[in-house]
N, C-alpha and C positions, 0 to 999 in steps of 0.2 A: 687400267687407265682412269686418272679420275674423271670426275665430269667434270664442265665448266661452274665457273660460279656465276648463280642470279643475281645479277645486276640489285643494285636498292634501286628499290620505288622511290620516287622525290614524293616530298612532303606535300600533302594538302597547301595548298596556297594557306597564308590567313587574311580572311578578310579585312581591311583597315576601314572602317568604320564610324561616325560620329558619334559619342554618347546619345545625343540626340535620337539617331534609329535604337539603340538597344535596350534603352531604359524603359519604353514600354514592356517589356518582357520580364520583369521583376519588380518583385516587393520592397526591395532589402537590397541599399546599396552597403557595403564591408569598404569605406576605401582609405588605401594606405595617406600619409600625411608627408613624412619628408621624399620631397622627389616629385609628387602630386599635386600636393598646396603650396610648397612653398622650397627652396634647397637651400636653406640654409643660410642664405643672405636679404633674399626676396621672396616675399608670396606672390601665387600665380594670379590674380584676379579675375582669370576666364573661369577657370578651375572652379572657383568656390562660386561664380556665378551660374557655373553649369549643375552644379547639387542645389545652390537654391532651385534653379528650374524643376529639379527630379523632387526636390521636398511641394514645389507646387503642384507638380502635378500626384500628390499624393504617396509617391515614394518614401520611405525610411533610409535615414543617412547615418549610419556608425562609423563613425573614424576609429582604425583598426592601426596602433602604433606600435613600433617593438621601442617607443621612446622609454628608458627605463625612471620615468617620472608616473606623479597618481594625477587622472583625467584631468583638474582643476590645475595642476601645473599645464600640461600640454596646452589645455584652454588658453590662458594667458599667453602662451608664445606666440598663439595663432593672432589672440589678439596685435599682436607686436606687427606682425605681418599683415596686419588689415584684411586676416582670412576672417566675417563676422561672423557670428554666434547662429545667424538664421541659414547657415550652410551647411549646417547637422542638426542632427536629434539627439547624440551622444557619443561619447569616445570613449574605448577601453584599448588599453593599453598594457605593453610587458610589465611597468612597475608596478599594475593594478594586479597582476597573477602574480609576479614577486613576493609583494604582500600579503597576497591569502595563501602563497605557502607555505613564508615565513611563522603566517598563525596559525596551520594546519602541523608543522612541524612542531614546534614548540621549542623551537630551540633558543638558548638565553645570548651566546656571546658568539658576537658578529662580527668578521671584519670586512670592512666595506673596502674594495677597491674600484678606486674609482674617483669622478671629480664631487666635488662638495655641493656642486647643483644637482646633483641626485639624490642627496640624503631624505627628501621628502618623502622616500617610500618605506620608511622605515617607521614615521609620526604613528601609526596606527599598526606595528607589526608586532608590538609588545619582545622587542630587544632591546639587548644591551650592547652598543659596539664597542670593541675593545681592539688592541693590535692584532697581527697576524698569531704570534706566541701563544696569545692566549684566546682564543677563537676555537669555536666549536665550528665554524662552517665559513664559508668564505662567498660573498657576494658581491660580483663583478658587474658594474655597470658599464665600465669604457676603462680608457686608458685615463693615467694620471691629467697626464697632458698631451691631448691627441693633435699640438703642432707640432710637437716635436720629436714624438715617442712614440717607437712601433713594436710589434707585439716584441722582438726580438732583442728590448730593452729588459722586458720582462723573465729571459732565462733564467735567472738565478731564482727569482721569485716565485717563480711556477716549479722548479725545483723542489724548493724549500718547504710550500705547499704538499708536494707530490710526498716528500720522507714524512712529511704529521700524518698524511691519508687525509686530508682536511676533501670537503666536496663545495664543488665551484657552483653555486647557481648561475648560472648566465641572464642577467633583466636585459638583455639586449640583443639578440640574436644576429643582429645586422653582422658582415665582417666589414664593410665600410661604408660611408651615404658621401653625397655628395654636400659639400660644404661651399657655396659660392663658385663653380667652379671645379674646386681642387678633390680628390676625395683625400676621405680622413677614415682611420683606425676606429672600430668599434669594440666593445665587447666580444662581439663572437669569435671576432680575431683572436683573443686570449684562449678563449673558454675551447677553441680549434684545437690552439698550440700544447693547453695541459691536456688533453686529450691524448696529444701525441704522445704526450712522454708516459701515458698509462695514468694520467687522471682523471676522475669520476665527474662531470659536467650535468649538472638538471638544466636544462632549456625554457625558458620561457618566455613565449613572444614567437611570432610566425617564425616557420611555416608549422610550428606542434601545434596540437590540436587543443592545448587549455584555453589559449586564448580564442580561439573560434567557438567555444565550448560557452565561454564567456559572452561573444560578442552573439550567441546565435538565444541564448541566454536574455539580454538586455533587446532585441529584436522582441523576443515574445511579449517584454515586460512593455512594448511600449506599443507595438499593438495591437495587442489584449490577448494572442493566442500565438502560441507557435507554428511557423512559419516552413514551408516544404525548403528543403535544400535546391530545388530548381527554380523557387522565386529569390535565391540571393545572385549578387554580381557582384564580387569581389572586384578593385581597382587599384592596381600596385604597378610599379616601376622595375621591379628585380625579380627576377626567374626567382634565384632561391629560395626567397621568404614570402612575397605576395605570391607567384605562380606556384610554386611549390604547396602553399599552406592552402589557397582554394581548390585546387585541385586533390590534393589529402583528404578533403573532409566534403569530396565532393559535388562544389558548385562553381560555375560559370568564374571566370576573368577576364578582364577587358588589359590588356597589357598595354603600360603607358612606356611607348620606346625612347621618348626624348628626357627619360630621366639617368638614372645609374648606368644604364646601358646605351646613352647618345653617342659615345666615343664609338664603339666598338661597329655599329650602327653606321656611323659617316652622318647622325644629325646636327651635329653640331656645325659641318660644312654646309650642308644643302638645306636643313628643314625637313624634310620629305623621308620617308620610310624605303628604303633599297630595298623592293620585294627579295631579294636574293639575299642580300648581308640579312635581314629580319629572317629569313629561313633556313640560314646556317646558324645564328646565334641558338632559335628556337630549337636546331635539332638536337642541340648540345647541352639541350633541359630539360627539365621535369614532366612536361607533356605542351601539350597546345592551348593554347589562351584561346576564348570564343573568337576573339577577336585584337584588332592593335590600333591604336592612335599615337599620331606624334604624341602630341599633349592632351590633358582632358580639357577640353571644351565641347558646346553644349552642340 
């Protein structure tokens, strides 16, 4: 006779939280950009108001992007979005690890897929890009045209990839961000799909550990020593890549719910966090964030 089965334990509550109480508790904020600062149509202005507060009170602010552009682009778009300059200390980004290993490879002939505002991660990667034919390696930033094309436009092409053995870098990890609204196709979404079919994917950009490697890296450089893994607080929007990647390399997260996951959430109807819908999304990922906020404010 078998026995019965033990019930699950429900999950720890998570506490919802204001920036405001947690930020004493760390050195080193990690915090993600699209979904946080701004989605894609609008910057947040509480948001970038609440990290100037953390840079006052002494805090370090690295913006952590899987945007597959190099820091001084991303800079600029925030610009665009009126997120200002005195709301971090520095950004590293997917296209900044793209790059360095693009030059640690040393590989000559590149094909870039992807749109033409990404090519800037290439100025200092010492390649040559050429078509897919003739390519040594294949680097995917997004889709061609991510209004209209979804990864599933891509079959033949990941294909055709897969018979050369060509290896896919992924500079973007996301599989989609929110775009005003709507969500849109990422790179990851590709770099998933060749996977499936038996292609060779390098990742770069959360939740892998180069770019935290990086970002924990540019912490020490700015101030003057490195930094215990319990004084960082990672702040992201998406279980996969922000909870995912500070939890990997294990430090704290503050999970922003009214971003990639509002829908799923019911924030977009009420504002307010459903302790229950927020505790079934959370069970169905990578571990527990310290804590949740609708949005980041201070």
């Amino acid at each position: 006779m078998s026995s019965p089965s033990t019930p699950p334990r429900p999950a720890a509550p998570i506490p919802v939280l204001p920036f405001a109480e947690l930020a004493p508790r760390y050195d080193v904020i990690l915090c993600d950009v699209w979904g946080v600062l701004h989605n894609g149509a609008v910057g947040f202005a509480a948001a970038a108001a609440a990290l100037e507060r953390a840079r006052g009170n002494g805090l370090t602010v690295i913006l952590v992007s899987n945007a597959p552009r190099p820091s001084g682009d991303v800079a600029t778009i925030l610009d665009r979005f009126d997120i200002p300059r005195s709301a971090y200390d520095a950004i590293v980004t997917s296209g900044n690890v793209t790059t360095g290993l693009l030059r640690e490879r040393g590989v000559g002939r590149i094909w870039h897929l992807g749109p033409e505002r990404d090519l800037g991660i290439y100025k200092e990667a010492g390649v040559e890009l050429t078509g897919m034919e003739a390519s040594e390696l294949v680097v995917c930033t997004g889709l061609f045209d991510d209004t209209t094309e979804t990864p599933e436009t891509y079959r033949d092409t990941l294909a055709a990839m897969k018979a050369r053995g060509l290896t896919m870098i992924c500079a973007n990890p996301d599989i989609v961000v929110e775009r005003g609204g709507e969500l849109v196709w990422c790179a990851g979404a590709l770099a998933e799909a060749y996977e499936a079919i038996g292609g060779t994917a390098v990742w770069c950009g959360k939740p892998h550990r180069p770019i935290y490697e990086a970002a924990f890296a540019k912490a020490a450089e700015l101030r003057g020593a490195p930094v215990e893994p319990a004084r960082f607080l990672a702040i992201g929007d998406a279980l996969r890549t922000d909870l995912a990647g500070a939890l990997g390399v294990g430090i704290d997260c503050l999970f922003i719910a009214g971003g990639i996951h509002a829908g799923e959430l019911g924030l977009e109807r009420s504002g307010t966090i459903d302790p229950q819908a927020l505790a079934r999304l959370i069970a169905d990922g990578p571990g527990l964030p310290v804590a949740a906020a609708p949005q980041l404010v201070w």
